[in-house]
Structure formats: C-alpha cells, structure tokens
C-alpha positions as CSV (number, residue, x, y, z in Angstrom):
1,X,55.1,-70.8,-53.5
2,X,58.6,-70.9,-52.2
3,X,59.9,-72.3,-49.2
4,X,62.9,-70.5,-48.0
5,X,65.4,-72.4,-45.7
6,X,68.2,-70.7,-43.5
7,X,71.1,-72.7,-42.0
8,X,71.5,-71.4,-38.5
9,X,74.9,-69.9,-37.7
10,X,77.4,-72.1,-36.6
11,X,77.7,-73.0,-33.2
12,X,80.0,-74.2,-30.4
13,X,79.5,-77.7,-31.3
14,X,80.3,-77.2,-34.8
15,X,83.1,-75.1,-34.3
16,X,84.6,-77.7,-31.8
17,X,84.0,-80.5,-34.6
18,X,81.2,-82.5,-31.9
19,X,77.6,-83.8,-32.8
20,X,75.1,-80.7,-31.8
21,X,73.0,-81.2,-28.7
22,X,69.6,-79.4,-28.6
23,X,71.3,-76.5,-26.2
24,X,74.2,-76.0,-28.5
25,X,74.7,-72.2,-28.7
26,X,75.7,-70.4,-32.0
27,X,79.1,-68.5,-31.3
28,X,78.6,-64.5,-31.3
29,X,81.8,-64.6,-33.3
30,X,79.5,-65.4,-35.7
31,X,76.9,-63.7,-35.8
32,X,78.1,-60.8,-38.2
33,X,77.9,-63.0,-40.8
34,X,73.9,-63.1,-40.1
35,X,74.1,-59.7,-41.9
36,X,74.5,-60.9,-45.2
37,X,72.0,-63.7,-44.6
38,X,69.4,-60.6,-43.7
39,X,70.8,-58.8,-46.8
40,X,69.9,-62.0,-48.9
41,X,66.3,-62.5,-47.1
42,X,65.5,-58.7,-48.1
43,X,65.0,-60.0,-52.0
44,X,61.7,-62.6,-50.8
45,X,58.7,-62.4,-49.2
46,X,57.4,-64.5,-47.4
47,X,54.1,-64.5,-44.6
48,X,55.2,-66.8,-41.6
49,X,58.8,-67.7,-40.5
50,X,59.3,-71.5,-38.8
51,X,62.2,-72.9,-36.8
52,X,62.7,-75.9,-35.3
53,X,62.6,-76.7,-31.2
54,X,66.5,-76.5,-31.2
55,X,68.1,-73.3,-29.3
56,X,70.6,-72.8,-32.6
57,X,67.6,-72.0,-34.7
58,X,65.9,-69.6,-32.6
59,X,68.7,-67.3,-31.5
60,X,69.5,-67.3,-35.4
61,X,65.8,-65.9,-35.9
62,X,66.0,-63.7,-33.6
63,X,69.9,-62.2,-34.7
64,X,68.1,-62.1,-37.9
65,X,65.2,-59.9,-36.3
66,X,62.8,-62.2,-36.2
67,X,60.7,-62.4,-32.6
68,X,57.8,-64.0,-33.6
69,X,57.8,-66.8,-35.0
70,X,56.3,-70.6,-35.3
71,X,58.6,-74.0,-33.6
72,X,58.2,-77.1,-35.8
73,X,60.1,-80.1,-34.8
74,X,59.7,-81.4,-38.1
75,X,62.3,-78.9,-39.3
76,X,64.5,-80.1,-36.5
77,X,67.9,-81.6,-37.3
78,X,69.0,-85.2,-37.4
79,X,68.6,-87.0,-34.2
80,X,72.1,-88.3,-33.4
81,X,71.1,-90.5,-30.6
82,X,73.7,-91.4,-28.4
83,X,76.7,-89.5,-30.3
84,X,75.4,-86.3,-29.8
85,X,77.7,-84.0,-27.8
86,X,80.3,-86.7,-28.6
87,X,83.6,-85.2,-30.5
88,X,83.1,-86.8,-33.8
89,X,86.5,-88.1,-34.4
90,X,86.0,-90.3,-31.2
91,X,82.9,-91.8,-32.4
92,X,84.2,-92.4,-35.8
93,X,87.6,-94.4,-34.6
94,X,85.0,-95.7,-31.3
95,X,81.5,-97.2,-33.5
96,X,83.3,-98.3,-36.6
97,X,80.5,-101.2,-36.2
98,X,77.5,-98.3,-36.4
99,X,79.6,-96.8,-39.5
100,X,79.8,-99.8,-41.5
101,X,76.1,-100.7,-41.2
102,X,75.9,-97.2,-41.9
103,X,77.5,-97.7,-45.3
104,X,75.9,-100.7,-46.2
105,X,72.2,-99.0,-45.9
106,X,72.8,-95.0,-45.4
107,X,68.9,-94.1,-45.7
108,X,67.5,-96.6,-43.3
109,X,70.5,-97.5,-40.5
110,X,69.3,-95.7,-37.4
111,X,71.9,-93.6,-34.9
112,X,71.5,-95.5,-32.0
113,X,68.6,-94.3,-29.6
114,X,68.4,-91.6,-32.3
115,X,67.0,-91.7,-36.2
116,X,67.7,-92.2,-39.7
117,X,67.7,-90.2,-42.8
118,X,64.8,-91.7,-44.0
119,X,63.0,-90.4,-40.6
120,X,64.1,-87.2,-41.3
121,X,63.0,-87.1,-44.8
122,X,59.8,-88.6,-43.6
123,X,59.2,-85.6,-41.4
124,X,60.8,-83.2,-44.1
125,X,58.4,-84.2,-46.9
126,X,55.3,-84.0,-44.5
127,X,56.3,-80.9,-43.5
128,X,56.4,-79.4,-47.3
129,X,53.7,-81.1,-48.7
130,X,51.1,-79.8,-45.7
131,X,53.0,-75.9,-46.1
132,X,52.2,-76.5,-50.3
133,X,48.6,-77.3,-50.0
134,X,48.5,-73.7,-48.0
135,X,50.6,-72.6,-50.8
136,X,52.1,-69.1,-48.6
137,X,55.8,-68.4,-48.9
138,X,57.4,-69.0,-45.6
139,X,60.8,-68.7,-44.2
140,X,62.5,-72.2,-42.1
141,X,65.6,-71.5,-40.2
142,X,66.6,-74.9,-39.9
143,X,69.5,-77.3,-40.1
144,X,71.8,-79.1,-42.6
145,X,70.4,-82.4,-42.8
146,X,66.9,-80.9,-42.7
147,X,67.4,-78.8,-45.6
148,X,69.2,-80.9,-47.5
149,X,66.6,-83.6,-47.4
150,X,64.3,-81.0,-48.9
151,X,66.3,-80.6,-51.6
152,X,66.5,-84.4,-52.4
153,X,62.7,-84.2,-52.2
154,X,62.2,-81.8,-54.3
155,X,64.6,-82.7,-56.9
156,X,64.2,-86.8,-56.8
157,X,62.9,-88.2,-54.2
158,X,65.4,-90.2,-51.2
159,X,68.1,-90.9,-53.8
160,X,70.5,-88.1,-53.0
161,X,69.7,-87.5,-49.1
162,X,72.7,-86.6,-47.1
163,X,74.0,-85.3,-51.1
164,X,73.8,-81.8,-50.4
165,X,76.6,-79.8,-47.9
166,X,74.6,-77.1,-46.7
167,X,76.6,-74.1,-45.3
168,X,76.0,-72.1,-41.9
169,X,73.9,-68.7,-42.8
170,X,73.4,-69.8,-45.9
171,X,69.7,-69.4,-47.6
172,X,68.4,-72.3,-49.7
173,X,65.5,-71.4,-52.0
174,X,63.0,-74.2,-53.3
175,X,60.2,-73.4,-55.4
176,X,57.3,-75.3,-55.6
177,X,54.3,-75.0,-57.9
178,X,51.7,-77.5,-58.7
179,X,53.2,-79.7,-61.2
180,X,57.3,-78.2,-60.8
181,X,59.4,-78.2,-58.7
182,X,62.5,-76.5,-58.6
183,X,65.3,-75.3,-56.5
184,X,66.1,-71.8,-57.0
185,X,69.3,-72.0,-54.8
186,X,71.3,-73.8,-52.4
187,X,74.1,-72.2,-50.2
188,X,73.5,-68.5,-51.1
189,X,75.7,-66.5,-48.8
C-alpha cells in the first residue's frame, strides 16, 4: 500500500515568515503551482483522500479538485503553542530560553501550551499503522512536520524527525508493505 502525502500550498503565514495559525489561508498567488502537484497525483491511485482540521489543507484539496474528503487531526501540523501567529524572528531573539531547551532535547521539549515532535510522531505513527492494517492507498494533504515525521518513521524510527524539509505542493510517496518499508519520494514537484 502507499500513502501519499501533499504539502499544502504555501500560505500567508508562510510567506510572511510567521508560525501558521489554524485559519492561515494559502495565497491564490499560489495556487497555479497546484497544477503540477495534480499533474503528479495523476500517476497513483489511491481510494480515500485525508486532510487535517487546518483551513490550509482543505482549500489545497479542494484547488486540487478534491470535495469530498475525510479530516484527521492526526495529520495536523505541529502545535506551536503560544508562538503561533508570532513572526518567527521575534520569537527566536524573544524565547532564547525555549530554544536552548529545545536544543538540548529536540524530540521531547514541548512548545509552550503547544506539543513536541515526539507528540506529533506519536500521532503520525498511529495514524499509518491503523491506514496499513486497512492496507488501501490513500492520499493525506498535510503539513511539513507531519510528513516529515512519516518519513523518519518509515525509514528509522524518531532519530531523524524534524530531518526532512518538506516543500509546499510537493507529493511525498511512502510505501509500505508487510515487512518493507520504503519511501518512494520526498519533495516531488
């Protein structure tokens, strides 16, 4: 079975270099870049399509000419607490505190009022292991730390989470028989 990730298009937050909130748009000026995305997504079948709770990955689905579809808020991105919304060069010169413990223990230091990467890893791997016991392919329009903690999953576990830069539109392929798994591609665009 393959699960098939898309990054959502970028959005204003993005663009304006600030940590997404859950109403963060994706810019129109971006959505032409969708097309090559749908281009890509023509090559795969796949029976259900999934997108998180967040606004960015529904308009994406739908740009993409998907209407129905299934929300998951395991697929969601990174909770960024209290930063989110906040331009991130402000918090990085403003928390230097949060940063270093950050350093220190990447996987397990928690954004304030928000979660860490082992949470979303956590909620990543539940989320693949129930979709490979129902063994369909399925489509996820999700987000960058989301998808790239699938990728640490499926290639070794929690030691590279947070390795992986995964691009806007991009598709993200992983592969994922009964005793292989593979990643068939990461930031196809």
């Amino acid at each position: 079975m393959k699960i098939i990730f898309v990054r959502h298009a970028m959005t204003d937050a993005n663009k304006e270099h600030k940590y997404s909130i859950e109403k963060s748009k994706i810019l129109q000026s971006e959505v032409s870049k969708l097309r090559i995305t749908k281009n890509i997504l023509k090559s795969y079948e796949f029976e259900e399509v999934y997108v998180s709770n967040l606004l960015r990955t529904k308009q994406t689905a739908n740009e993409l000419g998907f209407k129905n579809f299934i929300e998951d808020t395991r697929i969601k991105e990174l909770d960024f607490g209290i930063f989110k919304g906040k331009d991130i060069d402000f918090v990085n010169k403003n928390y230097m505190d949060f940063f270093e413990k950050m350093n220190l223990d990447p996987l397990n230091t928690k954004y304030p009022d928000g979660e860490s990467l082992r949470d979303v890893y956590n909620r990543m791997t539940n989320f693949i292991k129930e979709k490979e016991k129902i063994g369909k392919n399925i489509l996820c329009i999700s987000h960058g730390v989301a998808i790239s903690t699938a990728c640490s999953y499926v290639i070794s576990g929690d030691e590279n989470i947070g390795k992986f830069r995964i691009s806007n539109c991009s598709v993200t392929v992983l592969n994922l028989e009964k005793n292989r798994k593979t990643i068939e591609c990461v930031n196809r665009i």
